[in-house]
C-alpha positions as CSV (number, residue, x, y, z in Angstrom):
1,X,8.7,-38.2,21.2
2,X,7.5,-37.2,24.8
3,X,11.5,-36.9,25.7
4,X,12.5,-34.4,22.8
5,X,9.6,-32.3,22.8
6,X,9.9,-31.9,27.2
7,X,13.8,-30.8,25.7
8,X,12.7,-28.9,23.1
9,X,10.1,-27.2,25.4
10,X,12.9,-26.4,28.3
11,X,15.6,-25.5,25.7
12,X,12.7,-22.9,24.2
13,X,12.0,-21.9,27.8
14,X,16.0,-21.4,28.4
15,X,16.4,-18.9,25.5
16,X,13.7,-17.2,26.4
17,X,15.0,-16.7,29.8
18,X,18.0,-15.7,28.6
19,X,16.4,-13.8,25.7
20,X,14.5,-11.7,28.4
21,X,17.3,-11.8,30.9
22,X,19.0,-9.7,28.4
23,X,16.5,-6.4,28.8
24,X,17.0,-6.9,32.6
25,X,13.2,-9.0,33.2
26,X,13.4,-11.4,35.8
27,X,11.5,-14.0,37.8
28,X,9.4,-12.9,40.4
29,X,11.4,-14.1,43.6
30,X,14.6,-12.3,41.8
31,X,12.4,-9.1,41.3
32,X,11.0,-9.3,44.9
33,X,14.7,-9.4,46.5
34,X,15.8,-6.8,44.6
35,X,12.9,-4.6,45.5
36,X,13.8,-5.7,48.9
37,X,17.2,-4.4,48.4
38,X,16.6,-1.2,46.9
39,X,14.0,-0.4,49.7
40,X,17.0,-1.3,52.1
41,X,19.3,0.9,50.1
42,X,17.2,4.3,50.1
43,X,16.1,3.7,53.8
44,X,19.7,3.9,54.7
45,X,20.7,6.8,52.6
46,X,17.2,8.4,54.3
47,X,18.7,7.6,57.5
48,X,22.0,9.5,56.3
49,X,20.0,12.4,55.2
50,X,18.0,13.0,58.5
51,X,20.5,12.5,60.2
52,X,22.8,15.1,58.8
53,X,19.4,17.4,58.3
54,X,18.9,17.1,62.5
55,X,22.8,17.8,63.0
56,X,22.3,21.2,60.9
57,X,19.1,21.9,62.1
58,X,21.0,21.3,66.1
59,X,24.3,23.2,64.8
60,X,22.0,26.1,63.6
61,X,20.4,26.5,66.8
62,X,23.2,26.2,68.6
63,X,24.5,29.3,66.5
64,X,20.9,31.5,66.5
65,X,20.7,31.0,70.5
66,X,22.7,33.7,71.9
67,X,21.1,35.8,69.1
68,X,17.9,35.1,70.4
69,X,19.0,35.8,73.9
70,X,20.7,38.5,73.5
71,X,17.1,40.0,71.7
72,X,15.0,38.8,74.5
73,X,17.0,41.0,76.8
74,X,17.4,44.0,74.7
75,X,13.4,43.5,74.9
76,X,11.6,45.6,78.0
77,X,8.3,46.0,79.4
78,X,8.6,49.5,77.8
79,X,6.0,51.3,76.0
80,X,8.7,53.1,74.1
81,X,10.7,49.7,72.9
82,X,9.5,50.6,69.1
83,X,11.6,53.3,69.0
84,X,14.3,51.5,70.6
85,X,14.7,49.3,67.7
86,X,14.6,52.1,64.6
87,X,17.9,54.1,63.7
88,X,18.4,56.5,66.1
89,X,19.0,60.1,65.2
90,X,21.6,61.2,68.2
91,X,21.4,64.8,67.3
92,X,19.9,65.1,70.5
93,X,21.4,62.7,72.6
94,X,24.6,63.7,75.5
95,X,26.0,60.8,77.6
96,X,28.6,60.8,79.7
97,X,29.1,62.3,83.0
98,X,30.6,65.4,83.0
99,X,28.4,66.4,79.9
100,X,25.1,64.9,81.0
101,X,25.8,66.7,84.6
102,X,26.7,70.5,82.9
103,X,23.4,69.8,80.9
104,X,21.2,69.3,84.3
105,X,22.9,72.2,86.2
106,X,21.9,74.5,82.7
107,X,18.5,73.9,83.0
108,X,18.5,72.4,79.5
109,X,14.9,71.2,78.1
110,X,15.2,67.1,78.8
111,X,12.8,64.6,77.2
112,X,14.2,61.4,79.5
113,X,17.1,60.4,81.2
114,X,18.6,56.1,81.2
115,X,20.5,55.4,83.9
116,X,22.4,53.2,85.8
117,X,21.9,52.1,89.7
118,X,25.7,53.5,90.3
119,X,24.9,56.5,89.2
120,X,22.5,57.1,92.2
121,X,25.7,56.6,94.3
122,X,26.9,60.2,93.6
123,X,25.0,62.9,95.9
124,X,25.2,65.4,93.1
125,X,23.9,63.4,90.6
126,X,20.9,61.8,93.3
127,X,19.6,65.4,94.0
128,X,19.5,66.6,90.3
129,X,17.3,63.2,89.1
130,X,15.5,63.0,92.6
131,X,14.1,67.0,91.2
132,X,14.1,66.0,87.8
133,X,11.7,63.2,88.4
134,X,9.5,65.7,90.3
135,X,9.2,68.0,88.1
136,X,7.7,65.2,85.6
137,X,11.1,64.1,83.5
138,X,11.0,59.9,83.0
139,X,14.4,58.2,84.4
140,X,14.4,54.9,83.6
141,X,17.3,52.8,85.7
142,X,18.8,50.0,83.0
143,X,21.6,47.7,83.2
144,X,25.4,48.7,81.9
145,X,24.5,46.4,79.2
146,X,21.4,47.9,78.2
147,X,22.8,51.4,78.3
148,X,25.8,50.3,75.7
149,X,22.5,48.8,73.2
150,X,20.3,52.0,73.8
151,X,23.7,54.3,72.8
152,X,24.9,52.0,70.5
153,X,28.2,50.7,72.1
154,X,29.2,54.4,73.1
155,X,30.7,55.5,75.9
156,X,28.1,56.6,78.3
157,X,29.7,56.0,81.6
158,X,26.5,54.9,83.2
159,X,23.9,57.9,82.1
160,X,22.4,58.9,78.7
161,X,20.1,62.0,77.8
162,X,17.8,62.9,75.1
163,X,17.4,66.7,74.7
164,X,13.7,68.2,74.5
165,X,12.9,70.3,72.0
166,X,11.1,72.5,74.5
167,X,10.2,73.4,78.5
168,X,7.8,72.3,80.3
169,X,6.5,73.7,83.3
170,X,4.4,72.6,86.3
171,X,0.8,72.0,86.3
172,X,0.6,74.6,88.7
173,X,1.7,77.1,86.5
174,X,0.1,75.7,83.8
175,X,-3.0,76.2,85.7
176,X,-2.3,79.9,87.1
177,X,-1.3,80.8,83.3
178,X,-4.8,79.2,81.9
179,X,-6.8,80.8,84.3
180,X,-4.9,84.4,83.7
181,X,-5.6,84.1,79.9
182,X,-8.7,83.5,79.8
183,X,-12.1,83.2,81.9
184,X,-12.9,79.5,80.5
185,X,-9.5,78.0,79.7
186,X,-9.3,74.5,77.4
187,X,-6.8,72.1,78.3
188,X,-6.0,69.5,76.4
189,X,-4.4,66.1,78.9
190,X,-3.2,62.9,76.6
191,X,-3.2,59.3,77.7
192,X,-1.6,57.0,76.4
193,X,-0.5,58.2,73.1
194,X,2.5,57.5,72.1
195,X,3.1,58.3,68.3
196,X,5.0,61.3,68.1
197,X,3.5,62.1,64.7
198,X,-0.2,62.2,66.6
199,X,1.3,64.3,69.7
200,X,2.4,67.0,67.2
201,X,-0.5,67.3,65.3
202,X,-2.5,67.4,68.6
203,X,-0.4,70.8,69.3
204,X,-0.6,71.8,66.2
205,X,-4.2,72.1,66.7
206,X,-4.1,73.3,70.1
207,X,-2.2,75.7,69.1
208,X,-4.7,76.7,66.5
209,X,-7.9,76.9,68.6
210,X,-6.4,79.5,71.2
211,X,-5.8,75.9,74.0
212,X,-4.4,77.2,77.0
213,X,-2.0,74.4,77.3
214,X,-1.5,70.4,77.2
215,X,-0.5,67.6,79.8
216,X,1.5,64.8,79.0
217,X,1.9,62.2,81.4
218,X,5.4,61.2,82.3
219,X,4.6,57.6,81.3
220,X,3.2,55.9,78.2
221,X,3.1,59.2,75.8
222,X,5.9,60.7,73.3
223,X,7.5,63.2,74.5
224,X,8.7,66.3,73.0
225,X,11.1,65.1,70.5
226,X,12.4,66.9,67.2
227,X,9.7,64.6,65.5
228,X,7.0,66.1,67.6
229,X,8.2,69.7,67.0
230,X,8.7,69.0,63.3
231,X,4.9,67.8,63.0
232,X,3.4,70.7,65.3
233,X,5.6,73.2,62.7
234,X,6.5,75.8,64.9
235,X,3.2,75.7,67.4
236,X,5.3,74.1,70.2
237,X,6.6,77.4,69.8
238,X,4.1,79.2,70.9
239,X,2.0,76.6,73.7
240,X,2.7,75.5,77.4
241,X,3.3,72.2,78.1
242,X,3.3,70.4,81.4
243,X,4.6,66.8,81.8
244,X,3.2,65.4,85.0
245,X,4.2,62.2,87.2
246,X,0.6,60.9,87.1
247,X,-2.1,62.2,84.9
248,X,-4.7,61.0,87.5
249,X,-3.5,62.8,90.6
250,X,-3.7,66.3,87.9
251,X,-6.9,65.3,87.0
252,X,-7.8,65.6,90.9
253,X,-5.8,68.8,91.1
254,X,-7.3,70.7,87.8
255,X,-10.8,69.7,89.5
256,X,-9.9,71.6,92.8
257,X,-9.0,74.6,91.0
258,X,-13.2,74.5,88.6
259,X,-12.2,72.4,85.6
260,X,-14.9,70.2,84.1
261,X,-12.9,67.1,82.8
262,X,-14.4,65.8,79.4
263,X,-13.2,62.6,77.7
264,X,-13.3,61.5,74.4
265,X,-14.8,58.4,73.6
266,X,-17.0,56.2,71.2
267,X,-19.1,55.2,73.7
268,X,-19.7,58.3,75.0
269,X,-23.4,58.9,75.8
270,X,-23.7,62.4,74.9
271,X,-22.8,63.9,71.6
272,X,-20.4,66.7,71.8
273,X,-23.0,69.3,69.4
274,X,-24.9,69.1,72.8
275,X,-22.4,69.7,75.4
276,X,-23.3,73.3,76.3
277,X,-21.5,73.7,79.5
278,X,-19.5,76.6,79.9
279,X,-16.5,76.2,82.3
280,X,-13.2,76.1,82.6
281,X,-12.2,72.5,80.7
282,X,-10.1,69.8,80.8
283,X,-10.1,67.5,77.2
284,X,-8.8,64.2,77.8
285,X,-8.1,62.3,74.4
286,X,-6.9,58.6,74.5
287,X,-4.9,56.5,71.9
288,X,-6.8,55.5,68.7
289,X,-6.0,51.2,70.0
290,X,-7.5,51.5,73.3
291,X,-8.7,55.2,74.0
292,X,-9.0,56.9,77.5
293,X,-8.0,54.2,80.7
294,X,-10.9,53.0,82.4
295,X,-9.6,54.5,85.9
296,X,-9.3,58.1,84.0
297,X,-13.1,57.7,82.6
298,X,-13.9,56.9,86.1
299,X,-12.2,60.6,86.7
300,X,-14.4,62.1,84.1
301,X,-17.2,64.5,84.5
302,X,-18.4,64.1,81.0
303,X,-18.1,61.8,78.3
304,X,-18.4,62.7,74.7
305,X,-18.6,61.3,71.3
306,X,-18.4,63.1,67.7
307,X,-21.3,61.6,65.3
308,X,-20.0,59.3,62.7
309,X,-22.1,59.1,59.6
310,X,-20.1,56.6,57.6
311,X,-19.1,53.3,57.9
312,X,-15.8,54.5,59.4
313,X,-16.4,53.2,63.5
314,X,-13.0,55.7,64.6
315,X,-10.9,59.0,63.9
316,X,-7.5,59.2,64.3
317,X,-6.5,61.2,67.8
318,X,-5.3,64.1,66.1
319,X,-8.2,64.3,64.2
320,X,-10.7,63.6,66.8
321,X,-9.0,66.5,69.3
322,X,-9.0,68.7,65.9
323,X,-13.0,68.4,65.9
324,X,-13.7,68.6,69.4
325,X,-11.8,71.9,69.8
326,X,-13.4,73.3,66.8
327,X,-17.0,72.4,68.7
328,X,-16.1,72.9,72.3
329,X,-14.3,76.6,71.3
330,X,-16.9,77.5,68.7
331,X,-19.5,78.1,71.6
């Protein structure tokens, strides 16, 4: 009786085995070695995926580098880069050297010149930029290479031009002229501003308020561009501009000749509703990011600030040279 019912027991056990083994259940040893297996199975096909994901990821760096090179160098320590970077509108523009040298021997308005270091190899061409750059025009030496990015691949033969849309003169005519005019002249100076929309709105209003004239430093300002002259609508018509080498040296020089220089600022101690001094003025107004340079408030006679009421902390330049000739001419 013990023997058949230890068969019948492992016969039941063996069709149950069987009877399981049929919807795939297994012992635990079988279930543990497969697990095993499967884990072996996907960490080799994970192996195969990163290693094809880190030769893509290699092969697609390899292809973005000179890309990224080639931006780093178009890239310059240079105010102006923003501009360099938009579609360009060459209206304006004349490269080459026979047709950039007729336009210097013209006298033709010029905004800035790029150039490069051979150029400065030809005596005619070294005289006209060696005056050029002391009458307050910016030449910037570049590379061949950057010269062909700047123009677009065309061919410049080593010097570009951007057409102004008007003269300039010298601050020393703008300072005989201002003083001619008028017994107490305003002039407005910029620093540091270099949105063309803001610079023609700044004449604009110049314009408006009877200014004498504005400087505009050679460096780190817009310069008179069609944008400019399209914003001031027609005032740059009608108002001298001077573009100087360094706007703190003509600071020293509009001081020898009476000018009070007054800066615009936030922090300015005195309110411009009291500034009652009458004289012949200087208005200095800085960008909106970081306003007037500390060395130029150092040059200042006079700092003022225009009374906020709201919760607004700033103006915008424009508007802020807008109120202060409207205060300062009102008087």
């Amino acid at each position: 009786m013990k023997n058949s019912s230890k068969k019948n027991f492992s016969r039941k056990n063996n069709q149950e085995y069987k009877k399981n083994s049929d919807f795939g259940y297994y012992s635990k040893n079988i279930n543990r070695s497969e697990k095993n297996e499967r884990l072996l199975n996907n960490s080799a096909k994970n192996k195969n995926v990163e290693n094809s994901n880190n030769n893509n990821t290699f092969s697609s760096y390899k292809r973005r580098k000179p890309t990224f090179k080639s931006n780093k160098e178009f890239s310059n320590n240079n105010p102006d880069n923003y501009q360099e970077f938009t579609k360009r509108n060459f209206d304006d523009w004349i490269w080459g050297k026979h047709s950039v040298y007729e336009a210097l021997i013209t006298k033709r308005a010029i905004n800035r010149i790029w150039c490069t270091s051979e150029i400065f190899s030809s005596d005619k061409f070294y005289i006209l930029l060696k005056d050029l750059k002391s009458e307050g025009i910016l030449i910037e030496e570049v590379s061949w290479n950057r010269l062909s990015q700047i123009t677009n691949g065309a061919a410049h033969q080593g010097v570009a031009l951007q057409l102004a849309c008007s003269k300039t003169i010298s601050l020393e005519h703008l300072i005989d002229f201002s003083k001619h005019n008028c017994a107490n002249p305003i002039i407005l100076a910029l620093d540091g501003i270099t949105d063309p929309h803001n610079v023609g709105a700044i004449i604009r209003s110049a314009e408006a308020f009877d200014c004498k004239g504005i400087i505009i430093p050679q460096r780190r300002s817009a310069g008179l561009t069609g944008t400019v002259a399209k914003v001031a609508a027609g005032a740059l018509e009608h108002l001298q501009v001077s573009r100087v080498v360094n706007l703190n040296r003509a600071i020293e020089e509009l001081k020898k000749y009476g000018f009070l220089v007054v800066g615009l600022s936030g922090d300015g101690q005195l309110s411009i509703s009291n500034f009652l001094e009458k004289a012949p003025l200087v208005i200095i107004v800085g960008s909106e990011d970081k306003g007037i340079s500390l060395l130029t408030q150092k040059k200042c006679d006079f700092l003022l600030s225009i009374p906020l009421k709201g919760k607004t902390s700033s103006l915008n330049a424009s508007v802020a040279a807008a109120i202060s000739l409207f205060h300062l001419t009102s008087k």
